[in-house]
Structures are given as structure tokens and as C-alpha cells.
C-alpha positions in Angstrom: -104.3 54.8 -29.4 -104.5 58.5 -28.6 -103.8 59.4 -25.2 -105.7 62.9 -23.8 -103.9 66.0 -22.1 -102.4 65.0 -18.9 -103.9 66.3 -15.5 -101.8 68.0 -13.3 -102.3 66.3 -10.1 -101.3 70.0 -8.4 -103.7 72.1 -10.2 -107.6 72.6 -7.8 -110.4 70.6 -9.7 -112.8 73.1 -11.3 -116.1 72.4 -11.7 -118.6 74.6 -13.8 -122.4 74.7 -11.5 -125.4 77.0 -12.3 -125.1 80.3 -10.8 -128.5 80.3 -8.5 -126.7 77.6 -6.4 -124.2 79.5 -5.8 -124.3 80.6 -1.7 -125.2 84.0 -1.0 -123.5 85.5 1.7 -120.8 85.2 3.8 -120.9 83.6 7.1 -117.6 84.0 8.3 -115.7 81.7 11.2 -116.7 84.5 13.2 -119.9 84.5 12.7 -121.3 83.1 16.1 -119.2 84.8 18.5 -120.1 88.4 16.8 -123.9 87.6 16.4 -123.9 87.1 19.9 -122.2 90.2 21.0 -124.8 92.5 18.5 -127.4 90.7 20.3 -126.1 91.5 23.6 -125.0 95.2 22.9 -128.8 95.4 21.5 -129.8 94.6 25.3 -127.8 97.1 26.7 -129.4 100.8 27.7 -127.4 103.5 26.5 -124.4 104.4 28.5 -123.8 101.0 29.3 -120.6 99.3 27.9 -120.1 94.9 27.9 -116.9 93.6 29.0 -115.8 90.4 27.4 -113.0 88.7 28.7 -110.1 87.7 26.4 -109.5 84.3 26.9 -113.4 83.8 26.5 -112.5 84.3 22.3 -112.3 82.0 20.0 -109.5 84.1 18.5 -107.3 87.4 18.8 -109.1 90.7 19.4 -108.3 92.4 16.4 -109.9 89.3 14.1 -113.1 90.2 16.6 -112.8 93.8 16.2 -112.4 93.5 12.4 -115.6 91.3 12.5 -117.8 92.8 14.0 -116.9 96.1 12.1 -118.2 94.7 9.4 -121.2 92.9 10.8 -122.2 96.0 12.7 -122.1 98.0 9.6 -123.8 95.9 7.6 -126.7 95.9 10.2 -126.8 99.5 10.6 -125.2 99.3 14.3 -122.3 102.0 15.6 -120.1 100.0 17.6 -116.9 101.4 19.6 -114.3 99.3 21.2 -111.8 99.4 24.0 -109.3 97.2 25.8 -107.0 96.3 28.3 -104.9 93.4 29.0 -107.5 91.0 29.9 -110.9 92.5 28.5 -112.7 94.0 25.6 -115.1 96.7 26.0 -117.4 97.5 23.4 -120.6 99.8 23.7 -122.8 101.3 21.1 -122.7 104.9 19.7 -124.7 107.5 17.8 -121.7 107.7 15.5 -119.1 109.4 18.1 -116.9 107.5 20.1 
């Protein structure tokens, strides 16, 4: 009796699907905490700045800044940041900073 090829245990197992259920998108693991700060910046009148407390993040600043780079981008939205020690400042612009 003929044996098949062996499987390498090691190797990812591949699976061929259709393309249309393939997800659209990307909803990083950031997603939540940088939704919430557009919304809140969106609140703000202009000259106003929010201050969000470090240890209030999920994660390190710069993963936050990154994110909502990107995310702010995407939906059109200047955003400038700022911090300190214990804060992040972050405010809207009209393209200066």
C-alpha cells in the first residue's frame, strides 16, 4: 500500500476560501481606545486640547500615536500630539501643528 506525502507537523494549515468572505478591513487591537479619542476630539471646540492620562492606556503611547495617525487619516481628521511624563495631549488642527 502507497503511503501519501508526509505533513509537516511545523508548517501553518492552509486553507483555500472564496474571496468575498474574505474580511474587509482592519480593526486593529487599538481600535476601541482610538475610536473613542476621535469621538472625543470631535467634541472639543477649537483651541481646546484632551489630556489622557498614561496609565489610562491599554498600551505605550507611541502604539497610540501610531494608531490613531492612521485612523485620523483615514477619516480625514488632523490630529497633533504632545506629552509629558504622565499625560498625552492631543488636539485637532487645520493641518499646522
Amino acid at each position: 500500500m502507497e503511503e501519501g506525502p508526509k505533513i509537516d507537523a511545523t508548517q501553518p494549515k492552509l486553507e483555500a476560501i472564496r474571496r468575498n468572505e474574505v474580511p474587509k478591513g482592519r480593526k486593529g487591537k487599538h481600535k476601541k481606545i482610538v475610536d473613542r479619542l476621535l469621538r472625543e476630539l470631535d467634541r472639543l471646540p477649537p483651541g481646546d486640547a484632551l489630556r489622557v492620562r498614561l496609565a489610562s492606556l491599554p498600551t505605550q503611547k507611541a502604539n497610540i500615536r501610531s494608531a490613531l495617525n492612521r485612523a485620523g487619516h483615514k477619516a480625514g481628521v488632523n490630529v497633533a500630539t504632545s506629552s509629558d511624563a504622565e499625560n498625552l495631549y492631543l488636539w485637532k488642527t487645520d493641518g499646522e501643528t
